[in-house]
C-alpha positions as CSV (number, residue, x, y, z in Angstrom):
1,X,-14.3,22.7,0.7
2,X,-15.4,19.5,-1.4
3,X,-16.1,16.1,0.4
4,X,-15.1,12.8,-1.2
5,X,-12.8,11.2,1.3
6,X,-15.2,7.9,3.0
7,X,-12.0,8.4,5.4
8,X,-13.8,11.2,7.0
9,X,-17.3,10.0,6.8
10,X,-19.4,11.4,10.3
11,X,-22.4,9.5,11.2
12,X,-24.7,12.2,13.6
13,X,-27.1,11.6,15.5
14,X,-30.0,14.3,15.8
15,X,-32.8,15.2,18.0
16,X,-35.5,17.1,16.2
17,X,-39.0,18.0,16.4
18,X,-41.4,15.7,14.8
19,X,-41.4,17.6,11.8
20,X,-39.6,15.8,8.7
21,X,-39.1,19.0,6.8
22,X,-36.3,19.2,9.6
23,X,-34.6,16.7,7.8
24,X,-34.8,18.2,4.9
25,X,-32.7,21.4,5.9
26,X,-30.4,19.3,7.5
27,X,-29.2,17.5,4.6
28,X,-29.5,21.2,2.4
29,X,-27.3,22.7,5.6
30,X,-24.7,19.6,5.0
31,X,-24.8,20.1,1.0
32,X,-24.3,23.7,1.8
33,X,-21.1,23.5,3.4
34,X,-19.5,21.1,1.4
35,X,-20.4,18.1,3.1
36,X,-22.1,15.1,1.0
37,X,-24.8,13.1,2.3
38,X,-24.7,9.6,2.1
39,X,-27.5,8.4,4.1
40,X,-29.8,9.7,6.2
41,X,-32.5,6.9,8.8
42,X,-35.0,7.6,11.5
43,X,-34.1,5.3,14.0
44,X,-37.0,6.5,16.5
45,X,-40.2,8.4,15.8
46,X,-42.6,10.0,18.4
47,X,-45.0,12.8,19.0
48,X,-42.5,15.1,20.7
49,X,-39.7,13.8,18.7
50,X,-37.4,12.4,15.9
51,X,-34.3,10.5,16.2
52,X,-32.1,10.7,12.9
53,X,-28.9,9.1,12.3
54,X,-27.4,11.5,8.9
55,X,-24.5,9.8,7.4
56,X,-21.9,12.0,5.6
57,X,-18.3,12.4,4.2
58,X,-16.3,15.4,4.7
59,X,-13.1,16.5,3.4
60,X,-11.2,16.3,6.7
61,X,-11.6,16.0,10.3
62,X,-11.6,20.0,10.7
63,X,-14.6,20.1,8.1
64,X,-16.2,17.1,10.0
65,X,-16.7,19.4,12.9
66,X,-17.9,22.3,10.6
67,X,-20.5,20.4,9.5
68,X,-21.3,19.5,13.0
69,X,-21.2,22.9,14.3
70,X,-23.7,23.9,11.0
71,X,-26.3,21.3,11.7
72,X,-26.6,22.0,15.3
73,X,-27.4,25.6,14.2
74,X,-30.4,24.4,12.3
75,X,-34.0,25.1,14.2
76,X,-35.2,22.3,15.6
77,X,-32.5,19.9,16.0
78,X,-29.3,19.0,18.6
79,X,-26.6,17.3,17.7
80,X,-26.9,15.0,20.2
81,X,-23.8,12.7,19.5
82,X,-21.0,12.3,16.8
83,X,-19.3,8.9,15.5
84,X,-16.8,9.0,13.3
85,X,-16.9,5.8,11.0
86,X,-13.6,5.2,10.6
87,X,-13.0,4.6,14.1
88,X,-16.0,2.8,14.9
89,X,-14.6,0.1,12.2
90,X,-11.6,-0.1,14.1
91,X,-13.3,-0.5,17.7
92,X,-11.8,-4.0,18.7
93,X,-9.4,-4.4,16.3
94,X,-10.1,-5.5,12.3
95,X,-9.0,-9.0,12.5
96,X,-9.8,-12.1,14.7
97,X,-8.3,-15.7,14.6
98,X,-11.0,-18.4,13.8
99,X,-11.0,-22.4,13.9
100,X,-11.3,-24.1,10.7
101,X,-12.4,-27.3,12.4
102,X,-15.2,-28.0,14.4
103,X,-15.0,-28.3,18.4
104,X,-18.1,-29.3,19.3
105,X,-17.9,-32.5,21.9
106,X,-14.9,-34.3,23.8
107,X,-14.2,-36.4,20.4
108,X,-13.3,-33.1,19.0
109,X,-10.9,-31.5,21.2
110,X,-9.4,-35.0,21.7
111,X,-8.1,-34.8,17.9
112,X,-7.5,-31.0,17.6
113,X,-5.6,-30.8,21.0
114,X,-5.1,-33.4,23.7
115,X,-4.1,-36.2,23.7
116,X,-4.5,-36.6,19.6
117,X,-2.2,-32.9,18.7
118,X,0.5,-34.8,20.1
119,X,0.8,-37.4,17.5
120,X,0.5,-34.8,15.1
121,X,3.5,-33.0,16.8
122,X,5.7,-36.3,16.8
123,X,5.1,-36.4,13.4
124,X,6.6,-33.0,12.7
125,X,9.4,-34.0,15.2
126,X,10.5,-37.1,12.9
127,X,9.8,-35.5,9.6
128,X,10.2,-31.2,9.8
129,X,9.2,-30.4,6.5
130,X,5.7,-31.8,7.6
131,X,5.4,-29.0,9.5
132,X,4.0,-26.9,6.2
133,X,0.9,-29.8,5.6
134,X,0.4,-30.4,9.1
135,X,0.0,-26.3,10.6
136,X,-0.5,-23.0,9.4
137,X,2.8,-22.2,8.4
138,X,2.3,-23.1,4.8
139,X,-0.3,-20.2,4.4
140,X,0.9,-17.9,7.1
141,X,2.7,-14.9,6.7
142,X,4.1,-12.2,10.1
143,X,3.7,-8.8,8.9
144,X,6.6,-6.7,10.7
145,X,7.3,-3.4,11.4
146,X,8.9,-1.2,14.0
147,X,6.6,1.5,13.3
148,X,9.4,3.3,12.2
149,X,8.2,4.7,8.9
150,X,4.5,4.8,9.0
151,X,2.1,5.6,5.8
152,X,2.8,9.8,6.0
153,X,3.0,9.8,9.6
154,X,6.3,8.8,10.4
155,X,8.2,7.1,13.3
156,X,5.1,6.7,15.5
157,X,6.1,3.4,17.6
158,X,4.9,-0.1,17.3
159,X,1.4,1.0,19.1
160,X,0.2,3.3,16.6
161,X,1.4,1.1,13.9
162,X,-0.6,-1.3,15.1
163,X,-3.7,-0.7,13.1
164,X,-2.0,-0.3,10.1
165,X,-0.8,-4.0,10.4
166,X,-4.3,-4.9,10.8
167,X,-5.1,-3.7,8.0
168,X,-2.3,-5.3,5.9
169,X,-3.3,-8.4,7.6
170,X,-6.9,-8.5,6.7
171,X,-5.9,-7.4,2.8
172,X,-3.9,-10.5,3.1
173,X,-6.8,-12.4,3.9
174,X,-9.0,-10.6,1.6
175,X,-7.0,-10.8,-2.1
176,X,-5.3,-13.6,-1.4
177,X,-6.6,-16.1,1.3
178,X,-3.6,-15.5,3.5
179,X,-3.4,-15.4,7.2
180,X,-1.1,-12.4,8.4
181,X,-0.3,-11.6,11.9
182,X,1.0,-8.1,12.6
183,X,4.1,-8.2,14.7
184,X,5.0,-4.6,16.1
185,X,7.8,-4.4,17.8
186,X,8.8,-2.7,20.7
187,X,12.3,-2.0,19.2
188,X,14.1,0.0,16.7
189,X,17.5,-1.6,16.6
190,X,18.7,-3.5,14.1
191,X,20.2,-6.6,15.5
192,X,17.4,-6.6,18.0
193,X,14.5,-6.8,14.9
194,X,16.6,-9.4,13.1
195,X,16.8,-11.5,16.0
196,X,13.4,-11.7,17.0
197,X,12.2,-11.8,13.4
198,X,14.4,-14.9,13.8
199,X,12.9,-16.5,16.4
200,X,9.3,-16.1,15.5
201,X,10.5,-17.4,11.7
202,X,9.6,-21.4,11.9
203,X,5.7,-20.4,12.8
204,X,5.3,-18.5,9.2
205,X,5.9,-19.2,5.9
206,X,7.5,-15.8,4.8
207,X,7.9,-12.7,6.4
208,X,6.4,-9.0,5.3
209,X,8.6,-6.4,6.5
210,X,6.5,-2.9,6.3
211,X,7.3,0.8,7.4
212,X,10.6,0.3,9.0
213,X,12.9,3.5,8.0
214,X,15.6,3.9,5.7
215,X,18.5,2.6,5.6
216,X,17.7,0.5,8.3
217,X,15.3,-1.7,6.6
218,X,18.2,-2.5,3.8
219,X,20.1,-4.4,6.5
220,X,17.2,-6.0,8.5
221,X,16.2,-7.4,5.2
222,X,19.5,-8.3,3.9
223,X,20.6,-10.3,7.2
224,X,17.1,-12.0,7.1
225,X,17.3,-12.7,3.5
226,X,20.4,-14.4,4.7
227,X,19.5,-16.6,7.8
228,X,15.8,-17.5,7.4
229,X,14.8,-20.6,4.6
230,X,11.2,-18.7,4.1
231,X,11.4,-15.4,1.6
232,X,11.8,-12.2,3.3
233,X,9.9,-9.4,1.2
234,X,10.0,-5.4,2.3
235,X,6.5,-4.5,0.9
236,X,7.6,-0.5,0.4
237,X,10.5,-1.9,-1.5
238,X,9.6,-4.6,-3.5
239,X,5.7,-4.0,-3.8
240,X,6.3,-0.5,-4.9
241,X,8.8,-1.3,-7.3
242,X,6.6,-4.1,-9.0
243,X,3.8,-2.1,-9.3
244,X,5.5,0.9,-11.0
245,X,7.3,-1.0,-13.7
246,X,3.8,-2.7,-14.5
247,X,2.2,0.9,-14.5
248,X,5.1,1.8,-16.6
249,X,4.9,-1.0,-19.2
250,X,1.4,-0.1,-19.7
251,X,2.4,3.9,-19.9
252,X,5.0,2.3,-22.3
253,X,2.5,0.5,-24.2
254,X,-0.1,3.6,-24.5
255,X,2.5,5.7,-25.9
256,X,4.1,3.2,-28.2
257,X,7.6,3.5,-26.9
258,X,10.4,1.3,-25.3
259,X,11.6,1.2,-21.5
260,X,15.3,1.0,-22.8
261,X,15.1,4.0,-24.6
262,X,13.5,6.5,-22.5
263,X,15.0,8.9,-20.4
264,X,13.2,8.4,-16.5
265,X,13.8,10.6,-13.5
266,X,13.2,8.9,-10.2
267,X,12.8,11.6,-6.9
268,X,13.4,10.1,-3.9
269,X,16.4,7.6,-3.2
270,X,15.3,6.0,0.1
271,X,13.9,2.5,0.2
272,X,11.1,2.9,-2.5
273,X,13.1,4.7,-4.8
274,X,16.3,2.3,-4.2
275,X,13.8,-0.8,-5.2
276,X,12.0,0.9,-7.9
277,X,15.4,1.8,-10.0
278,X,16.7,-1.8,-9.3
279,X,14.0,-3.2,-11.0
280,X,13.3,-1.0,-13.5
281,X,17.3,-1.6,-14.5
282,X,16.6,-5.1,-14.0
283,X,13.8,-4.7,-16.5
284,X,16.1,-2.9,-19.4
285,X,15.7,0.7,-18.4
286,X,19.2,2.5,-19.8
287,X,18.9,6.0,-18.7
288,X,17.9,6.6,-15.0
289,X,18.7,9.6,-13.3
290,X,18.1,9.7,-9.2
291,X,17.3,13.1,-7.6
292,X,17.4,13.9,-4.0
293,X,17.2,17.0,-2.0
294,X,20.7,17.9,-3.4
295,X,20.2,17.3,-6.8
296,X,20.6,14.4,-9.5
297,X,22.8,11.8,-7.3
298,X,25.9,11.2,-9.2
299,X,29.1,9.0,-9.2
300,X,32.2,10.9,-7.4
301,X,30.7,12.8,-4.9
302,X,32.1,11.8,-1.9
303,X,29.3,13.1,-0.4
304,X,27.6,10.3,-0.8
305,X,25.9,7.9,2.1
306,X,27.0,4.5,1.0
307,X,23.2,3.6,-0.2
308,X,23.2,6.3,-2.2
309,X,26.9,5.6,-3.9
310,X,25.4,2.1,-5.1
311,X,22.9,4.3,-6.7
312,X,25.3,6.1,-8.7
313,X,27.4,3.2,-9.9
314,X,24.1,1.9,-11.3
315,X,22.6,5.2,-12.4
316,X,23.3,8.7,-14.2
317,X,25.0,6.9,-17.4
318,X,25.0,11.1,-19.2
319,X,26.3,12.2,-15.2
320,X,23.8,14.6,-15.1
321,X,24.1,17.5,-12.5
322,X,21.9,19.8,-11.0
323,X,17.9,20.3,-9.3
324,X,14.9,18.2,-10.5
325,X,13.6,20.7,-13.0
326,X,17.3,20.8,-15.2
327,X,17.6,17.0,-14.5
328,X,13.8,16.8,-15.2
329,X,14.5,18.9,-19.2
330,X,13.5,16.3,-21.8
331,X,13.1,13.7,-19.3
332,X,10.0,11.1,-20.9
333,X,9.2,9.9,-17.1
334,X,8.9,11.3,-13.5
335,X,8.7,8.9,-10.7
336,X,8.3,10.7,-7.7
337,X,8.3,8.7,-4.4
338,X,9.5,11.5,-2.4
339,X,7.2,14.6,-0.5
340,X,4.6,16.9,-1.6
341,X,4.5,19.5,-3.7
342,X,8.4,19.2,-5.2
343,X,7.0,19.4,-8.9
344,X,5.0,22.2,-10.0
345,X,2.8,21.5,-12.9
346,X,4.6,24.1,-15.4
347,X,7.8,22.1,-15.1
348,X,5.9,18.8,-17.4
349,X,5.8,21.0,-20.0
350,X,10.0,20.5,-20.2
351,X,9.8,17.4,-20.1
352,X,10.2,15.4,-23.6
353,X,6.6,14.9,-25.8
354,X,4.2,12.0,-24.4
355,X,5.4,12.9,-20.9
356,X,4.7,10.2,-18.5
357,X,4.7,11.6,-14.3
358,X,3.7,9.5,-11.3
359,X,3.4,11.3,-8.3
360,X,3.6,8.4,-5.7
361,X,4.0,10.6,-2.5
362,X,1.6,9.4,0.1
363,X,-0.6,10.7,1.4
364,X,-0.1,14.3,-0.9
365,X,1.5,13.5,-4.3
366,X,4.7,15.6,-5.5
367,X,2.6,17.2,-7.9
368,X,-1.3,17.8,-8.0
369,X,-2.6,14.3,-10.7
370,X,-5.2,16.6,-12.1
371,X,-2.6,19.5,-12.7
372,X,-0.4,16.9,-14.5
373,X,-2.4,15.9,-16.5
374,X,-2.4,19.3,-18.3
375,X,0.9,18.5,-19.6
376,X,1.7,14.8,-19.6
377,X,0.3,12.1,-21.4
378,X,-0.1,9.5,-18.6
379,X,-0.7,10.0,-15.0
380,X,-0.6,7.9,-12.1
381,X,-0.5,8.5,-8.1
382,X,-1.0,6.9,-4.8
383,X,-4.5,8.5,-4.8
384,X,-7.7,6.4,-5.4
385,X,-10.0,9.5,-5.9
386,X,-7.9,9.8,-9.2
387,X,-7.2,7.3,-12.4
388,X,-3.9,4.9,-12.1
389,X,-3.7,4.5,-8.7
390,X,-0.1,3.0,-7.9
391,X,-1.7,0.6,-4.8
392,X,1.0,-2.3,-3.3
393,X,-2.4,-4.6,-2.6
394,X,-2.0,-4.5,-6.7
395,X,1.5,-7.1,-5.6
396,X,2.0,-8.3,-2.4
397,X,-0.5,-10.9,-1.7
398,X,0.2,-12.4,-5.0
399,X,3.2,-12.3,-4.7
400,X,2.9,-14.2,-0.8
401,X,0.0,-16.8,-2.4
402,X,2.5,-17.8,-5.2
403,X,5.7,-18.0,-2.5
404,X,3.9,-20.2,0.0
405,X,2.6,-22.4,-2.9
406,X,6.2,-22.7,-4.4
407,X,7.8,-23.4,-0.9
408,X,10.0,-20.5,-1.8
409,X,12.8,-20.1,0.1
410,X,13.5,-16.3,-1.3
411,X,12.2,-13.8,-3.2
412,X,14.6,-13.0,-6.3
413,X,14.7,-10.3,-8.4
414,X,13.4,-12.4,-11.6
415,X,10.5,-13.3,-9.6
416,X,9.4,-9.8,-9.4
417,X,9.8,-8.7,-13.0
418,X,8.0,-11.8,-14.0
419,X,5.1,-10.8,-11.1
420,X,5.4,-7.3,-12.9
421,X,5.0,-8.3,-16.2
422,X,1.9,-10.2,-15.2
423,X,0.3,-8.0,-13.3
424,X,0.9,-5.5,-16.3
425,X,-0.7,-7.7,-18.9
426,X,-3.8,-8.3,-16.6
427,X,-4.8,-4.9,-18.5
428,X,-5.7,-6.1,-21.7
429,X,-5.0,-4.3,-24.9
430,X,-8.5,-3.3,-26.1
431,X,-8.8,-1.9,-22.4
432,X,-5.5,0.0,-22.1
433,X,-5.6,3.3,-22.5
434,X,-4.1,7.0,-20.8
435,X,-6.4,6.7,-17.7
436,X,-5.8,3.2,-17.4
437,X,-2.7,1.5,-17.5
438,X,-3.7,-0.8,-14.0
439,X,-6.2,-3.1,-13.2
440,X,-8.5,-2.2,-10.4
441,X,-7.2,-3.7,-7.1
442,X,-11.0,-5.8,-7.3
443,X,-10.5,-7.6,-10.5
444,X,-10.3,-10.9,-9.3
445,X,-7.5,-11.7,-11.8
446,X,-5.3,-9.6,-10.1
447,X,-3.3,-11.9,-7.8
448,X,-4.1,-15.0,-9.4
449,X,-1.8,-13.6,-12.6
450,X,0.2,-12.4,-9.7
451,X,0.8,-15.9,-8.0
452,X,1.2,-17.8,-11.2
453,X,4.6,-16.9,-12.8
454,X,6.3,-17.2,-9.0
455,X,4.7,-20.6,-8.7
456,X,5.6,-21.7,-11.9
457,X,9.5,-23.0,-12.6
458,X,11.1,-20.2,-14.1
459,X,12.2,-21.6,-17.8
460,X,15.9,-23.1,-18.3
């Protein structure tokens, strides 16, 4: 089994005899079963003894205590304790709220809190919309869940959801200079969410709704949409829709053809899928077939959940019938956003010439990216081990930084092709190419280009 996942990365800490050939089998045992070193220090040295700290990645926690069980089998040496470096990042949480002015004597706290905060608060009193120069709200934005719908896991509660928030937070913070607050709550019922969304809404500047469950997070973002003045934007929507038509543009762009001519089959109809069709319809896509566990989704089944019957007005145009492989025949794009494993490799090869397949299932894609690329053209997945990853942190906190500079009170859908469109073009053309049709989530550009056409008055 192969290591590459930093996810998994073990930091062990040996006992061996002074002997530093020790070390040397070690890091041959590690290499041996699969494991990669990535580091390996001597933290304490004596005659009797030497205290090694051996960094290493390994492909899963199950391999992680393989190679654990393997080194403490080498002569010489115990295993005397195990840290897992994932965890120890998240030991006291990943974020922290800091002052941005100094507190250092009476005159300071006399200005920053008592008695001189309450002129600033009068202030607000006689003029409200001061309230977005004068606090944080004009760069603050509450990241909400119900821990409904969690990365792969599932509906794990607002506690284990918790440092998933975190980190959305701290991305916030990192790409776009945005303070984020992760709000879990402690319910999953929708007039319960949208009310206390509504009463925490005047201390933020737009709200980030994240891994609540289909279709529940439709109406929790609808209602919002409709009461609050600040934009309301479901990240596994909206983010994951404006990153796949950028991808796409750029697939669009490698293989010289046009969005409103090619035939694109979306699996999965829940709240990613659902955004991701919108806006690729939005965008000029004709011929867009949806495909669920029952087949193509088509008008006139009364079948239908009502989500799913908007679909079909909007979708289907030929009223295809039928699995994902005979909706899949001659199709020029897959866009899976669905579970693993639903598309075996052999099927691309139906697909129409210049195939085009992302396999956005997280954390295992619908089909294996390296498989895929046997047959189709372009590939992209969720996976950053592989070219083209699809990654929201590509949208949303350019998106956020150029809402909370436009005092936006919503987020529309021309906004988000325009943010696509950017975000597309950040790849230039002597750069683009089948292995990459997205900028690397570090390119600095990113959510400045972002930011910009949301800022910027749309023209008349």
């Amino acid at each position: 089994m192969a290591a590459t996942p930093s996810s998994y990365s073990i930091t062990m800490r040996l006992h061996t005899r002074p002997d530093h050939a020790v070390v040397g089998a070690v890091a041959t045992t590690i290499t041996q079963a699969g494991g990669i070193v990535t580091g390996i220090d001597v933290s304490e040295s004596s005659h009797t003894r030497l205290v090694v700290d051996v960094t290493c990645s390994a492909a899963d926690s199950e391999h992680a205590e393989r190679l654990r069980d393997v080194v403490d089998l080498v002569e010489g040496v115990e295993v005397y304790k195990v840290s897992d470096r994932t965890f120890l990042l998240h030991i006291g949480g990943k974020i922290e709220v800091g002052s941005k002015v100094p507190l250092r004597n009476r005159d300071d706290l006399s200005m920053a809190y008592t008695p001189g905060v309450g002129r600033v608060s009068m202030a607000i009193h006689d003029n409200p919309d001061d309230v977005w120069r004068l606090t944080v709200k004009g760069n603050s934005v509450a990241v909400v869940t119900d821990g409904s719908a969690v990365l792969g896991l599932g509906n794990i509660g607002p506690g284990a959801a918790m440092p998933v928030m975190e980190g959305k937070a701290a991305l916030f913070k990192r790409f776009a200079g945005i303070d984020a607050w992760p709000i879990c709550l402690a319910s999953q019922d929708v007039d319960e969410i949208v009310r206390a969304v509504e009463m925490i809404a005047p201390g933020f500047g737009g709200i980030n709704l994240e891994d609540i469950a289909a279709p529940r997070c439709f109406e929790i973002e609808r209602r919002l949409r409709e009461s609050l003045d600040i934009p309301v934007f479901h990240d596994d929507q909206h983010g994951t829709a404006i990153v796949v038509l950028a991808a796409l543009t750029n697939a669009m762009r490698v293989l010289a053809k046009q969005l409103a001519s090619v035939r694109i089959v979306v699996s999965g109809g829940g709240a990613a899928g659902t955004a991701i069709v919108t806006l690729l319809l939005a965008a000029g896509a004709q011929d867009v077939v949806v495909v669920d566990r029952a087949g193509a989704i088509a008008a006139g089944d009364d079948t239908l959940s009502e989500t799913h019957r908007t679909l079909a007005e909007a979708t289907n145009p030929r009223g295809v019938t039928g699995d994902l492989h005979t909706v899949l025949t001659g199709a020029d794009v897959f866009i899976g956003v669905s579970a693993p494993r639903i598309l075996p490799p052999e099927w691309i090869k139906d697909m129409a010439q210049g195939a085009v397949v992302f396999a956005l299932a997280n954390p295992d894609p619908e089909v294996d990216p390296a498989e895929a690329a046997k047959y189709a053209a372009v590939v992209a997945s969720g996976r950053s081990d592989y070219p083209n990853q699809i990654n929201n942190v590509l949208a949303f906190p350019g998106v956020f930084r150029g809402l909370l500079d436009a005092r936006a009170e919503d987020v529309t859908i021309d906004m988000m092709l325009r943010a696509a469109d950017a975000l597309a073009h950040v790849v230039k053309d002597e750069e683009l190419n089948p292995s990459f049709i997205i900028p690397s989530v570090f390119n600095p550009e990113v959510p400045k280009a972002v930011a910009a056409p949301i800022t910027a008055r749309p023209p008349d």
